[in-house]
C-alpha positions in Angstrom: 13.8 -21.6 61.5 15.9 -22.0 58.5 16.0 -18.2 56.7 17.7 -17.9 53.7 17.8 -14.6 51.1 18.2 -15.5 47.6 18.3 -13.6 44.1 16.5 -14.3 41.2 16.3 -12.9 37.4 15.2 -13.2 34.3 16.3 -12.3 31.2 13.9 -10.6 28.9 14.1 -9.4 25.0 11.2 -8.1 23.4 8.5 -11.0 24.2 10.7 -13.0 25.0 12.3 -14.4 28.5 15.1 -16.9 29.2 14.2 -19.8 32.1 16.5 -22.2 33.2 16.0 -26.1 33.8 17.3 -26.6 37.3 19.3 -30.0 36.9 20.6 -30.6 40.3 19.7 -29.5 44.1 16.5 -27.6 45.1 14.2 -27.0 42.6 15.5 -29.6 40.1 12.9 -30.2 37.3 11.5 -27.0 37.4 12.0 -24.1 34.7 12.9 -21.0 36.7 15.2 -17.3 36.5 18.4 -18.4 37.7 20.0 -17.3 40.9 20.7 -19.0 44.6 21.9 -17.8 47.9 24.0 -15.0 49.0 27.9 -15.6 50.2 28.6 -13.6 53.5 29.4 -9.8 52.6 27.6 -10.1 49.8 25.1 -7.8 48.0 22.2 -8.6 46.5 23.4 -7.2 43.3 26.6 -8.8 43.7 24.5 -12.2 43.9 22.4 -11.6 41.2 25.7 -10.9 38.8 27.7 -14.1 40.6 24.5 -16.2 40.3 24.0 -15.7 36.8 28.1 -16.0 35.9 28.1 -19.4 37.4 25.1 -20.8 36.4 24.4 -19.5 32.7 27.1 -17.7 32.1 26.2 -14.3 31.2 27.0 -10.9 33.3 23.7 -8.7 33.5 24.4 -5.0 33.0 21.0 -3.3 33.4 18.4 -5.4 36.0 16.1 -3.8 38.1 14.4 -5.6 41.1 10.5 -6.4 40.5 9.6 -8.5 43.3 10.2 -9.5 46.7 8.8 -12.8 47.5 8.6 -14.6 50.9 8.6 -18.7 51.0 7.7 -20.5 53.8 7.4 -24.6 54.2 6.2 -24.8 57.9 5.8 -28.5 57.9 9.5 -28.9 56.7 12.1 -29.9 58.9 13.0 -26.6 60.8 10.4 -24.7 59.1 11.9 -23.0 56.2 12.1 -19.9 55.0 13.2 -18.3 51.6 13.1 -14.4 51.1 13.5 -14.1 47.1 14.4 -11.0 45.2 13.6 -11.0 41.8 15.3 -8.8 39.0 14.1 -8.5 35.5 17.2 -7.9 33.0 17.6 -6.7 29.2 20.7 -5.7 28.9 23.1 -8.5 29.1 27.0 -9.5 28.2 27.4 -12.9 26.8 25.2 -15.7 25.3 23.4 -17.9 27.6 25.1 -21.5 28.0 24.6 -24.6 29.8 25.9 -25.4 33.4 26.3 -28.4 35.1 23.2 -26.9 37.2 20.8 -24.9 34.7 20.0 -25.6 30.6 18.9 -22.6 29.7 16.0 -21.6 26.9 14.0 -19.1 25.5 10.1 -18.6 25.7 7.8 -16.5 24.2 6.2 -14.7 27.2 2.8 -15.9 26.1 4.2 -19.6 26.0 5.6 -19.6 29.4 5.5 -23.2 31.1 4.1 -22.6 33.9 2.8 -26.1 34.8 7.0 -26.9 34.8 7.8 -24.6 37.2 6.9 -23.7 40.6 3.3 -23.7 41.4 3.7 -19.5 42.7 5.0 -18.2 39.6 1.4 -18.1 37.3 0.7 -15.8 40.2 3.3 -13.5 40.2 5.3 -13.6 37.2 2.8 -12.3 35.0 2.3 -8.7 36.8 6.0 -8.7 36.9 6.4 -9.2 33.1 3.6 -6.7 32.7 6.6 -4.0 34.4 3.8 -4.5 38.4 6.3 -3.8 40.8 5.0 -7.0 43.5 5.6 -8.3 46.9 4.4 -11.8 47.9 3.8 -14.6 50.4 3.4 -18.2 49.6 2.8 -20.8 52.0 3.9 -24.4 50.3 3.3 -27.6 52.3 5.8 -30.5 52.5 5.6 -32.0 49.2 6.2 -28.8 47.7 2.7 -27.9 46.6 1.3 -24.7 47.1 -1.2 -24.4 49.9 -1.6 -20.2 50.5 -0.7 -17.1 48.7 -0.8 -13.4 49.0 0.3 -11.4 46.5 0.4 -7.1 46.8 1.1 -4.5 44.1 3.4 -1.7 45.5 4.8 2.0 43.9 8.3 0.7 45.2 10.4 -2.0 47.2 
């Protein structure tokens, strides 16, 4: 089994929050928070800050971590695996820019495109906006559709 940990975040100002068109790689297509994979010896708040340097190009000061979120594609060659932790920020340095990888873009909360990103996110991402502290388990079949889900509200991760 392929296990990978990855960060994830979203910037957030009053009612709105900055997604990302992913241009290249895994995910391309889809509006999402930005973030990727760890480096060895890294933190997860390390990766968050790194993530979101290279691929928008803002440093987040003040995120807090909302979600943990387990991916699994057991039909996939060597049955993937994605543990995703998921950081809300609003306090930020720099203006967000394109990347070779992500175009960012703002959205009014209540104009999210959720049918242009991945299929999980309706389910989660709202009770996250809404300040739910959430872990979850989606189950997504080879063509990358989403075939199981369990979401959980929890006092802490």
């Amino acid at each position: 089994m392929s296990d990978v940990r990855r960060t994830l975040l979203f910037l957030q100002k009053n009612d709105q929050i900055l997604l990302a068109m992913k241009k290249r790689g895994f995910g391309a297509g889809r509006w999402n928070g930005v973030g990727g994979k760890l480096e060895p010896g890294e933190s997860l708040e390390e990766a968050t800050i790194r993530e979101c340097q290279e691929e928008i190009g803002v440093t987040p000061i003040a995120f807090r971590a909302l979600a943990e979120l387990d991916f699994y594609w057991p039909e996939k060659d060597e049955n993937q695996h994605m543990y995703v932790y998921a950081y809300i920020c609003d306090s930020w340095d720099g203006n967000p820019q394109e990347s070779e990888e992500m175009a960012p873009s703002w959205f009014k909360i209540k104009d999210i495109p959720y049918k242009e990103m991945w299929q999980d996110d309706e389910f989660w991402l709202p009770k996250v906006l809404d300040g739910k502290i959430v872990k979850g388990l989606f189950n997504f079949d080879e063509d990358d559709n989403l075939i199981s889900q369990d979401i959980k509200e929890v006092n802490e991760l």
